[in-house]
C-alpha positions as CSV (number, residue, x, y, z in Angstrom):
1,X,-29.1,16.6,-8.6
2,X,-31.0,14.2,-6.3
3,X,-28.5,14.4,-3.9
4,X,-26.6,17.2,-2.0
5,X,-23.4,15.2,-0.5
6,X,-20.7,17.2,1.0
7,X,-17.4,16.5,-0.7
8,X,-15.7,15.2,2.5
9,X,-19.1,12.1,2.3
10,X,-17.5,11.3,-1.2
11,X,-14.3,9.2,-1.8
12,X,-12.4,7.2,-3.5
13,X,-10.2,4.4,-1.9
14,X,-7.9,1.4,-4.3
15,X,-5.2,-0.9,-3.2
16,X,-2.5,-1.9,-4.8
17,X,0.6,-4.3,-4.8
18,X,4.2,-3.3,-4.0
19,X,7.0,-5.1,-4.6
20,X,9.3,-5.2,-1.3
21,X,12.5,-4.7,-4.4
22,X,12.2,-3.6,-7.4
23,X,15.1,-5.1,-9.1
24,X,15.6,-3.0,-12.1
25,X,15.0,-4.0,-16.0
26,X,18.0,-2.1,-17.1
27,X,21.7,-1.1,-16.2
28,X,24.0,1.2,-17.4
29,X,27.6,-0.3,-17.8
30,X,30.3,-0.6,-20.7
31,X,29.3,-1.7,-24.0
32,X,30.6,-5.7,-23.8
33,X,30.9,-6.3,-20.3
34,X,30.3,-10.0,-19.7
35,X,29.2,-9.7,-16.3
36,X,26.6,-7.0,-14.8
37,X,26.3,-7.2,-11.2
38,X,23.1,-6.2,-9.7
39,X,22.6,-5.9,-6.0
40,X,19.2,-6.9,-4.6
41,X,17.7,-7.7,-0.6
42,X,16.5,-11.1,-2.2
43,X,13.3,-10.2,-1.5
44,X,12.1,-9.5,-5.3
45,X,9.1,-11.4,-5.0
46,X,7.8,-10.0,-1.7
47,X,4.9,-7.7,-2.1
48,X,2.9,-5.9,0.0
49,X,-1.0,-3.8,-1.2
50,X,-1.1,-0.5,-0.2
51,X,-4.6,0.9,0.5
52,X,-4.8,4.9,-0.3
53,X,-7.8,6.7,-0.3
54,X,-9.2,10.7,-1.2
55,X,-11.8,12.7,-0.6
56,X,-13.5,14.5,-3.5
57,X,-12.4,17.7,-1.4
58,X,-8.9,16.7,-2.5
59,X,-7.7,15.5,1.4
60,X,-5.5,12.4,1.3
61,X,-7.4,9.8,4.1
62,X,-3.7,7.9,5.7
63,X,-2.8,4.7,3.9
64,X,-3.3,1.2,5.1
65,X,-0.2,-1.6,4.4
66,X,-1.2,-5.2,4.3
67,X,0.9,-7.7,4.4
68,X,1.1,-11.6,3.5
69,X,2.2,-12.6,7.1
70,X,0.8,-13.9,10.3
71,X,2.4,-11.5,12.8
72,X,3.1,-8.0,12.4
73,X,6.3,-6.7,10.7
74,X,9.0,-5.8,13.9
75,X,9.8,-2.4,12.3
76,X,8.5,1.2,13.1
77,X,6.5,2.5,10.5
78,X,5.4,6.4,10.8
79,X,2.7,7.7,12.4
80,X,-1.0,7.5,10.9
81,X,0.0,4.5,8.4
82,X,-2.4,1.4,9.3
83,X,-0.7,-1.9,9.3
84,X,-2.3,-5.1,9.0
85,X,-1.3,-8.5,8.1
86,X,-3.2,-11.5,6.4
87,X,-2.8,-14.9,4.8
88,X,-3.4,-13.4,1.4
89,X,-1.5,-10.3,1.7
90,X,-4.2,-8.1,0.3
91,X,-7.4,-6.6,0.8
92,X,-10.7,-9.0,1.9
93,X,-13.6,-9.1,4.0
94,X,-11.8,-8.5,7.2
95,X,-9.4,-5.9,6.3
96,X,-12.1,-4.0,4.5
97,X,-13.9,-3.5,7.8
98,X,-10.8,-2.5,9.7
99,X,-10.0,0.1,6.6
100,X,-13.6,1.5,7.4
101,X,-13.6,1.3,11.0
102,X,-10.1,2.9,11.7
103,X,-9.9,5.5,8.6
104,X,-13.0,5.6,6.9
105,X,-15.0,6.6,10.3
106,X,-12.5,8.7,11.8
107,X,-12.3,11.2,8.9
108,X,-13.1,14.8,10.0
């Protein structure tokens, strides 16, 4: 091995996209009905990535949310969970460097 790395140097980080509902693909009603109602926020093609990352010493690094807006959601998310927003609505240059700077660098 030309390297000795310590596993909390080594991780693995992917993003991926989230649909804000997930309206599902099947219901369970009475053989024949002729109407199935299915209730949905009417946001079924709002999506979100979520960024979550690992260290090969198995710790979790706190998840990033990025999402296809120009100001930031009015909500409260929890504690530790990075939001960021961004004409695309997923990971580029920009967010990239904020992932590194704010959870990549500050990993014990």
């Amino acid at each position: 091995m030309e390297h000795k790395y310590r596993m909390v140097c080594i991780g693995n980080m992917d993003e991926t996209p989230v649909n804000m509902d997930m309206v599902p693909r099947s219901t369970v009603n009475k053989k024949g009905e002729k109407t199935v109602l299915v209730k949905t926020t009417g946001h079924e093609k709002t999506r979100y990535t979520v960024v979550l990352a690992a260290l090969a010493n198995g710790d979790k690094l706190p998840p990033m949310l990025i999402f296809k807006r120009k100001t930031m959601p009015k909500i409260r998310f929890p504690k530790g969970v990075l939001v960021h927003c961004n004409e695309k609505g997923w990971m580029d240059q920009e967010a990239c460097k904020l992932w590194v700077r704010r959870i990549w660098q500050r990993r014990t």
